[in-house]
C-alpha positions in Angstrom: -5.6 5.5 -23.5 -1.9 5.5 -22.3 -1.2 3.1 -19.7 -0.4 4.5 -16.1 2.9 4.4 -15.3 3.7 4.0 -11.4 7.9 5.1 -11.0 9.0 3.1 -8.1 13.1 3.3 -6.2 14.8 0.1 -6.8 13.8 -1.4 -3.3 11.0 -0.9 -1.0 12.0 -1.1 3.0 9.5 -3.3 3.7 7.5 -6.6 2.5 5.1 -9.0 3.4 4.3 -12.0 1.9 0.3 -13.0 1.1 -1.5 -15.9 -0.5 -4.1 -15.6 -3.0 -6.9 -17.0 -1.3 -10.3 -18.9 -3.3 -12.1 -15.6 -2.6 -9.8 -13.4 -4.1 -10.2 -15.5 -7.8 -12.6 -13.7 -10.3 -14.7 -14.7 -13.2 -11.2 -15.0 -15.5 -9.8 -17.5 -13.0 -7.4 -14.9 -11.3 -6.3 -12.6 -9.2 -9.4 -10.1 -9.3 -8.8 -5.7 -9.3 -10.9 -5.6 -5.8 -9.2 -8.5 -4.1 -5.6 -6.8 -5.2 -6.6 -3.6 -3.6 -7.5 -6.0 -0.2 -4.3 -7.4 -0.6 -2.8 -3.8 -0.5 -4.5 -2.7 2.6 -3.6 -5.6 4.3 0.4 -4.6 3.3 -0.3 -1.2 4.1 -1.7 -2.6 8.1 1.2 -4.8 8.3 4.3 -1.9 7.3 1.8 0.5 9.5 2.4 -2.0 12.6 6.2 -2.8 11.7 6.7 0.7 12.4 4.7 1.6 15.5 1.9 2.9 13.9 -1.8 2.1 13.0 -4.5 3.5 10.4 -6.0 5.0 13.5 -3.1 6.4 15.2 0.1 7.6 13.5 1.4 9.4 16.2 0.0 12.6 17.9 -3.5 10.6 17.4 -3.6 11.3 13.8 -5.4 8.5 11.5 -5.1 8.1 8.0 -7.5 8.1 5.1 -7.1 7.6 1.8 -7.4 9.8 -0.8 -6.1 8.5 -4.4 -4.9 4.8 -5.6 -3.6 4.0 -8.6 -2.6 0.8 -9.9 -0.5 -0.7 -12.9 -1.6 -4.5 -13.3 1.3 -6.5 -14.9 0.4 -10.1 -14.8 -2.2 -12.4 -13.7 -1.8 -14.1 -10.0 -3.6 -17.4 -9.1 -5.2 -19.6 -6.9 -2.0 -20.6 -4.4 0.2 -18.0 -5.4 2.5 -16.2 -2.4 2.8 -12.5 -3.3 5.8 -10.4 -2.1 4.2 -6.8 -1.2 6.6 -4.5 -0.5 6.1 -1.1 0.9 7.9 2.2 1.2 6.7 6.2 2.1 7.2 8.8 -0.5 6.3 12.4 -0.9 6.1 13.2 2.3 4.3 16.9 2.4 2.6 19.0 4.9 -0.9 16.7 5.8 -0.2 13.8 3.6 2.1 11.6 2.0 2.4 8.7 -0.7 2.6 4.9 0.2 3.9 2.9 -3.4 3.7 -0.9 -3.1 5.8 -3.5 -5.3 3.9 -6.8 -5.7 5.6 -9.7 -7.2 4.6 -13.8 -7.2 7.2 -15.1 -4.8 8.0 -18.5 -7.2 8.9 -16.9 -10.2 9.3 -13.2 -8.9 7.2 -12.2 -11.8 6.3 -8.7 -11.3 2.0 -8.6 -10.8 1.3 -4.9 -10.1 2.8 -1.5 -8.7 0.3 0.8 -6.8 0.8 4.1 -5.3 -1.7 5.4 -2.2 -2.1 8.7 -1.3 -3.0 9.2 2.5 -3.9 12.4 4.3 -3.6 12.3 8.0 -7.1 12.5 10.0 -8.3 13.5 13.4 -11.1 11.4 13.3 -12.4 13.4 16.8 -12.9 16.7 14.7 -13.3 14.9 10.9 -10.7 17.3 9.5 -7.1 16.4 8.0 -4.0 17.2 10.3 -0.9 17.9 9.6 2.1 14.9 9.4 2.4 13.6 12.6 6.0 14.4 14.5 6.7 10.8 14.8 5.7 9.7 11.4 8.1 12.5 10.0 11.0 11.7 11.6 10.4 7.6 11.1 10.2 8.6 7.0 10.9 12.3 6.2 14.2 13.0 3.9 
């Protein structure tokens, strides 16, 4: 099976450090596959809110949901580690867009996994997608 392959820019506009927590170890003694994608949504809430914005509101009243992840894992993370998440907007189309994430062990800056979201925006009110908010456009459109 050929591994996934996640193309990310250079740099990210925005990060957020996170520490891997006792809860977030596995059976292996690491960093476990559900507790990364945790560690994602917290990034995502945190570059959401840096920017005016919320999973329930971004902008016009339109929430997110999420509609694809994919993640590469690169390397283990452990007990005590900081992780650097960064975050950036890509493929920004007509009801949806593309969050990728960057995560890397802030000691060593050993890379541990790139991820890519893909969000549809949501009027939770009606429970059908909407198109890209007005405000979210112009804050990351091209």
């Amino acid at each position: 099976m050929p591994r996934l392959n996640i193309e990310l820019p250079e740099t990210l506009p925005f990060y957020t450090e996170l520490t891997v927590r006792i809860d977030d170890i596995n059976y292996g003694h690491h960093l476990g596959h559900d507790s990364l994608v945790s560690l994602l949504h917290e990034a995502r809430l945190r570059f959401l809110r840096h920017h005016g914005f919320s999973e329930a509101d971004c902008g016009d009243g339109s929430g997110i949901v999420l509609a694809s992840l994919e993640v590469a894992y690169q390397a283990e993370a452990f007990l005590g580690d900081t992780l650097v998440i960064a975050v950036g907007v890509d493929s920004l189309g007509r009801s949806g867009a593309d969050l990728l994430y960057a995560v890397h062990r802030e000691s060593d800056r050993q890379p541990i996994a790139r991820a890519r979201t893909g969000i549809v925006f949501f009027d939770y009110q009606t429970r059908r997608p909407r198109r890209v908010p007005q405000a979210f456009r112009e804050r990351f459109g091209a």
